[in-house]
N, C-alpha and C positions, 0 to 999 in steps of 0.2 A: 586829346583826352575825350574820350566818348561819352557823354554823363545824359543818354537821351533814352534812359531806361526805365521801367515801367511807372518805377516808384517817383520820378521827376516829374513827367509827364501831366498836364495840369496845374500843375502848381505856382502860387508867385513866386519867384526865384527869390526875394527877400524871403521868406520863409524858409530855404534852404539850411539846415545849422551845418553848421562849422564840421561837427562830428558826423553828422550824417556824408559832409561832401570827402572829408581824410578818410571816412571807410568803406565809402560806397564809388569814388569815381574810379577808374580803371589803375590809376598809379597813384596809390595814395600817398601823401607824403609818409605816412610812418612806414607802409610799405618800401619807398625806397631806402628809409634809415635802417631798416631791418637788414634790406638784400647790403647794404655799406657796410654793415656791420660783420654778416656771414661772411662777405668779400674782405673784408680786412683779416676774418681767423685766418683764410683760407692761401693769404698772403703769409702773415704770421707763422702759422705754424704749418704741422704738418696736413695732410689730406686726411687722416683717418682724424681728424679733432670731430664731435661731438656736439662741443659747445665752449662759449668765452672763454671756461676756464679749465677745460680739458689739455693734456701733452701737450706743447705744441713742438715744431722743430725747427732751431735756428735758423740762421745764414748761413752759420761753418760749427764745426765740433768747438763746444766750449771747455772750457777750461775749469767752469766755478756752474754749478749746481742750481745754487742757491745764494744767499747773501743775507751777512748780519749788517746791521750798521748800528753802531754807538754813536749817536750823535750827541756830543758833550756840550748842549745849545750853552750861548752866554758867550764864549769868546774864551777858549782855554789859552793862560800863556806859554806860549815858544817857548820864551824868553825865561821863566822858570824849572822848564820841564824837557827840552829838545836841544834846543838853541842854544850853545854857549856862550856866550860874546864877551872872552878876559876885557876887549877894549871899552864895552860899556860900563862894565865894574871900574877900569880904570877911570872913566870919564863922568861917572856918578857926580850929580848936582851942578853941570856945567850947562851950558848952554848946546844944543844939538847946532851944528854949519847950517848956516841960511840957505846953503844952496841945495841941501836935503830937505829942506822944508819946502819949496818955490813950488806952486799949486798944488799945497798938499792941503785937504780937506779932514778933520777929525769929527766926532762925534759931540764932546764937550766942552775940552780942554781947547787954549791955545798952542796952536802949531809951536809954539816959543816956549813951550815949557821945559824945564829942564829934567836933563837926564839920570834916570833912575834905573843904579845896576842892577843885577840878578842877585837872589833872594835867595838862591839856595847854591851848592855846589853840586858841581859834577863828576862824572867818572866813564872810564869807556869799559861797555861790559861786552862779555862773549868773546867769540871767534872772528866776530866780524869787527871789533872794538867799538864800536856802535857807543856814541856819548848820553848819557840817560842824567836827568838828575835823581839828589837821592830822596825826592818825593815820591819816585817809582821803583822801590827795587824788588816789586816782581816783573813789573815790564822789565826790567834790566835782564830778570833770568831770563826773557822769553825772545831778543832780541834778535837771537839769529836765526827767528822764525817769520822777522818781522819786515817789512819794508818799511822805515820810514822817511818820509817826504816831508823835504823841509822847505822847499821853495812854491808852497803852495800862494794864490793871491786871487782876491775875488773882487767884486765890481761895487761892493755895499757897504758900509760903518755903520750900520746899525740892525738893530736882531732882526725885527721879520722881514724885511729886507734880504736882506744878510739869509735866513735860514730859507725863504721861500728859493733864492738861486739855488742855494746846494741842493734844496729837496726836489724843483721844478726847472732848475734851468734859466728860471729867469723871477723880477724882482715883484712883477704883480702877480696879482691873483689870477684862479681861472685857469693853472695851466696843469698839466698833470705831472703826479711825484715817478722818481726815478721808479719805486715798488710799485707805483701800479703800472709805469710800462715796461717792469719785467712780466710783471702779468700777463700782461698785453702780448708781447713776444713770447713768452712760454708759459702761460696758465700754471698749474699747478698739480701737484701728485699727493696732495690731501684731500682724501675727498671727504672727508668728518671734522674739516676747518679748514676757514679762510686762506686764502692763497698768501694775504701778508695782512703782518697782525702788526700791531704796533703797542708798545709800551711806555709811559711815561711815571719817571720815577725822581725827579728831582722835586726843589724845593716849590716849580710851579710847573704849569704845562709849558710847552713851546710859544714865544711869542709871534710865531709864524701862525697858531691854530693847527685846526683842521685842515688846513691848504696843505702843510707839510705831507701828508699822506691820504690826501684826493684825488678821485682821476679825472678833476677838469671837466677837461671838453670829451674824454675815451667814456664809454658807459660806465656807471656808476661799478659794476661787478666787479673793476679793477682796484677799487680803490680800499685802502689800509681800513682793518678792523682795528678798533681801542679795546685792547684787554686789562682788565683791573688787573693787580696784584695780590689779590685778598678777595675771599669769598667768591660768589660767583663769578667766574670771567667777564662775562656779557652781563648787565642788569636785567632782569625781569629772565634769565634762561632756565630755571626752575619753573616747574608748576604751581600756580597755586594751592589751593587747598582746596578738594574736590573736583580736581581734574589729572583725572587720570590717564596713560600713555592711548587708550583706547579711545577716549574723547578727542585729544590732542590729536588723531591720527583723521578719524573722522572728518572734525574740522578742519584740516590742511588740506582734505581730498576735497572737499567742498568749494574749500579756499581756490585752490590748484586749479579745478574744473571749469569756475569761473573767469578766473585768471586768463586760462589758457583758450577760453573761447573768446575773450577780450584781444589775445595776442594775436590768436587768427583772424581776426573783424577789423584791427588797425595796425598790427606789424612794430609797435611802437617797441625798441627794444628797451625800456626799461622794466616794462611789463614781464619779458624774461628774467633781468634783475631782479624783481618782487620776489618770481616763482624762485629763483635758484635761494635767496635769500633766506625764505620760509625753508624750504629744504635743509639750507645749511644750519638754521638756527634748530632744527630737529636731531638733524642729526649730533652737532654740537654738545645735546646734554646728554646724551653719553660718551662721548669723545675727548671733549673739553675738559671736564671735572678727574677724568684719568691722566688726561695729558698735564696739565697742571698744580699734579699732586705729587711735591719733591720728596715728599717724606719716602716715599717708593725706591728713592736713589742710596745706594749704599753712602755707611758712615765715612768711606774713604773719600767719595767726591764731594758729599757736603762740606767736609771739611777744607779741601782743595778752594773752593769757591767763597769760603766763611758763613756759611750759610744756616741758620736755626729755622727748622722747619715752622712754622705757622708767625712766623714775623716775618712781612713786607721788608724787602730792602731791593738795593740795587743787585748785589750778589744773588739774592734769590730768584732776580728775574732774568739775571744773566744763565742762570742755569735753565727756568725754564723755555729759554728764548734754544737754549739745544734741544732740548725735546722737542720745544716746538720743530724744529729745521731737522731731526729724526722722523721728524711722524709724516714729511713732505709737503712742509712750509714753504713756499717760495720765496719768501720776503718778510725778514723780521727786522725790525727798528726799535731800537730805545732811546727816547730823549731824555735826556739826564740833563735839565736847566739846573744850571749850578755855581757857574763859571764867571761870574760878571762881578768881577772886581774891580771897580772903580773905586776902591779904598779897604781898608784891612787885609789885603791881599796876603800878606804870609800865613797870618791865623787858616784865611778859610781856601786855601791851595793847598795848603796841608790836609785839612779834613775833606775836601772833595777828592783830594788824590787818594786818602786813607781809605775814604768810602766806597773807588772804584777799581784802582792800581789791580786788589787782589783777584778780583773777579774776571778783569779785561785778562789777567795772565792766564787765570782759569780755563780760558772758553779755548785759546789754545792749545795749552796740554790737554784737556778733554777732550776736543777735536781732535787732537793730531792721535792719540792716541786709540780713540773710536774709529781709526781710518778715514774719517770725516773733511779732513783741511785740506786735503790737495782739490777736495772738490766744492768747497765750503768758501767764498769770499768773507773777508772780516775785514770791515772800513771802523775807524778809529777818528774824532774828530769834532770839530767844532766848526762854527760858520765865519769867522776871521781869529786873526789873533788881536794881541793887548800892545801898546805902544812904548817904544822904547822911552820915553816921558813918561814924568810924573804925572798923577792924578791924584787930590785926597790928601795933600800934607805931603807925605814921605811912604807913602804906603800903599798904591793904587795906579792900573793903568787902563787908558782907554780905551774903545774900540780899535782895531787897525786891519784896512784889507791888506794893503801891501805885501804883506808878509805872515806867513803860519805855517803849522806842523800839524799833518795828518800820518798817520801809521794805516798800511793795507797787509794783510797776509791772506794766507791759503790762496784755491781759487786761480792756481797760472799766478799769483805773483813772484818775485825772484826774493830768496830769503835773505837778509841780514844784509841789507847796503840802507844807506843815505844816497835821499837823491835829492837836488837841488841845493843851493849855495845865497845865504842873506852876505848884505853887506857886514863890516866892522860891526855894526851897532842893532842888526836883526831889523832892520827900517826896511829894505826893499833887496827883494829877491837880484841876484846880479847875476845868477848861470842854471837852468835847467829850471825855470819857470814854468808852474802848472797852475792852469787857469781850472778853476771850478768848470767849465765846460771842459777842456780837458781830460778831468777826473772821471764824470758822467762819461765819456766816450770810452772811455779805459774799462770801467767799469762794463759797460754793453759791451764793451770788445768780449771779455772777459766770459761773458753770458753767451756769447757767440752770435753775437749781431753787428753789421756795419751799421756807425750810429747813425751814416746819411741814410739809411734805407727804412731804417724802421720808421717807419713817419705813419702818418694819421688824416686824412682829409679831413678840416672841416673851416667853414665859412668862405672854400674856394680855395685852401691853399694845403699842401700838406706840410703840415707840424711834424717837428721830434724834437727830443727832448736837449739835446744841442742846439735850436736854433738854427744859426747859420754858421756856428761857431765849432770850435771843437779838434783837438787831435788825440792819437793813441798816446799815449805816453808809452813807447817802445822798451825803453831806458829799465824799466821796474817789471819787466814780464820772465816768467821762467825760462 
């Protein structure tokens, strides 16, 4: 590095800063994060990309667009709603075999608790006979549109834990969510909103946070917007009062001009972050407030979804979560924390299933019918299931990775099967077991990327979002 240039010269080298040496020596370090960065689009996607979050183009032709995911955080039961299990109802208040329990780890409860049947009944619906219980019977009509997976199993018993694998791949913080490295692999084809937005609609946020839809260690560009459900999307995306679109314009040129001679002087790519940011938040208020205004949608689809224009709900933001992935959204998310019945579990399974059943069947027939679902991925799910034991009395169950029930449709999945096989009692998956790394790989397949390829350099090693882990699930594809 050559640093023997006019402005050095004379000088005590303690007096050197820090900023002057990152912008002024020949390779400066943000310099080289910048040319990483360029290098990574240019991996990623295609050659004509622009910038982060410009087209980019796969591995191989994909199959899925885009992608919704309902994330039902809390822990939805199987065992209630997927799962049948005549033998647990049979074996209700008994003791579960010792030799099913032998290093088995739970959340609250002891492993010795006894056995508590299913809660509601079943029935097989459709063409495919597909077993639904009758908590859902619009999922029931939508079934042979659906893939559901019932030998799902993850690595965690408890929620952020638990929600950071499925969202990041793994149980700490720090790494980046499956949306923003779709982003990462294919940017976006919105250019008036964020490439993935995210919703939260349950009774609290995710106990995973903002980690669930962060991009770690990838530039910040990739990572999930928080859109409200009510009034403005974004806080503060209104103008004040006495600033008008001419002011506002002004100011971002000023903003921008400074910005951008910052970004030439240290190459630091978050600096581009800032720029694209202001940009987006500009373009936004008039974008935004059009895109998430359902009252626009005819009386037939609101109806379809349950939905009363200017009242917050889940159904309402399942609709606008179409719009959003029409107006070329890359990545929409809603977490729906709801599900963690560790006791009253029939009362409030019933009312979270009431609150969501109509809307998940919604987004369905809506799609499939907008020609949208063959190329539209829709993940359904939560971050473990509930344990075949009691919890709460007679009424409640506790964490469980072993074993759960996710639904995938559109998007390259294959319609109307069951895949995967729990034991007698829904305790532990026994044939076509899908590991949370697994699903993520399915998923990028899906998107049209090999999940070993997409990776990331950073701290010396290259990352993705499987890890070291990870297979297609062949078994579930069209």
């Amino acid at each position: 590095m050559n640093c023997q240039d006019r402005e050095y010269r004379g000088r005590n080298p303690i007096d050197v800063s820090r900023r002057w040496f990152l912008g002024q020596c020949g390779v400066g370090l943000g310099a080289m994060a910048l040319r990483e960065l360029m290098a990574a689009d240019a991996v990623a996607g295609s050659p004509a990309a622009v910038g982060p979050m410009s087209p980019k183009t796969p591995h191989f032709a994909p199959k899925a667009k885009r992608v919704l995911f309902l994330f039902m955080a809390g822990g939805p039961s199987h065992l209630e709603m997927f799962d049948e299990k005549p033998q647990l109802a049979k074996f209700d208040g008994t003791l579960p075999p010792a030799e099913l329990l032998k290093g088995y780890r739970s959340a609250f409860i002891n492993p010795d608790a006894k056995l508590l049947g299913p809660k509601f009944k079943f029935a097989r619906h459709g063409r495919s006979g597909t077993q639904v219980s009758e908590l859902l019977p619009h999922t029931a009509g939508v079934v042979d549109e659906i893939a559901v997976v019932k030998g799902m199993c993850t690595d965690s018993f408890n929620h952020a834990p638990g929600q950071l694998m499925m969202s990041t791949g793994s149980m700490i913080f720090g790494r980046p969510s499956l949306g923003a490295w779709t982003c990462y692999g294919l940017g976006s084809e919105a250019n008036d909103l964020p490439g993935f937005i995210v919703f939260s609609t349950g009774k609290k946020g995710p106990s995973g946070g903002n980690s669930n839809w962060g991009s770690g260690f990838l530039p910040t560009v990739y990572q999930g917007v928080q859109f409200r459900t009510g009034g403005d999307p974004v806080l503060y995306l209104s103008n004040p009062d006495g600033v008008d679109q001419a002011i506002q314009r002004d100011s971002l040129d000023a903003i921008h001009a400074l910005d951008r001679h910052r970004l030439d002087a240290m190459g630091d790519p978050e600096i581009a972050t800032r720029i694209n940011s202001y940009e987006t938040a500009y373009r936004m208020q008039m974008s935004a407030p059009e895109a998430m205004d359902v009252s626009r949608e005819p009386r037939h689809v609101l109806d379809l979804y349950g939905v009363e224009p200017g009242k917050a709900s889940f159904a309402g933001t399942c609709l606008l979560a179409r719009r959003l992935l029409e107006r070329g959204v890359r990545f929409v998310e809603i977490f729906h924390e709801a599900w963690d019945q560790h006791g009253n579990l029939t009362a409030d399974l019933k009312a979270n299933c009431a609150e969501t059943d109509r809307a998940c069947a919604a987004l369905i027939l809506d799609l499939k019918q907008r020609g949208m679902l063959e190329d539209t991925l829709v993940v359904w799910g939560g971050e473990f299931g509930r344990t075949p034991m009691v919890q709460g009395g007679s009424d409640g169950r506790d964490h469980h990775p072993n074993a759960f029930t996710m639904w995938m449709a559109g998007g390259g999945v294959k319609p109307g099967i069951s895949h995967g096989v729990t034991d007698d009692l829904g305790f532990d998956v026994v044939d076509q077991k899908v590991h949370v790394h697994d699903l993520n790989a399915t998923i990028l397949h899906l998107l049209g990327f090999d999940h070993t390829r997409l990776t990331y350099r950073f701290q010396g090693r290259d990352f993705r979002l499987t890890d070291v882990h990870g297979r297609v699930v062949s078994e579930i594809l069209a």
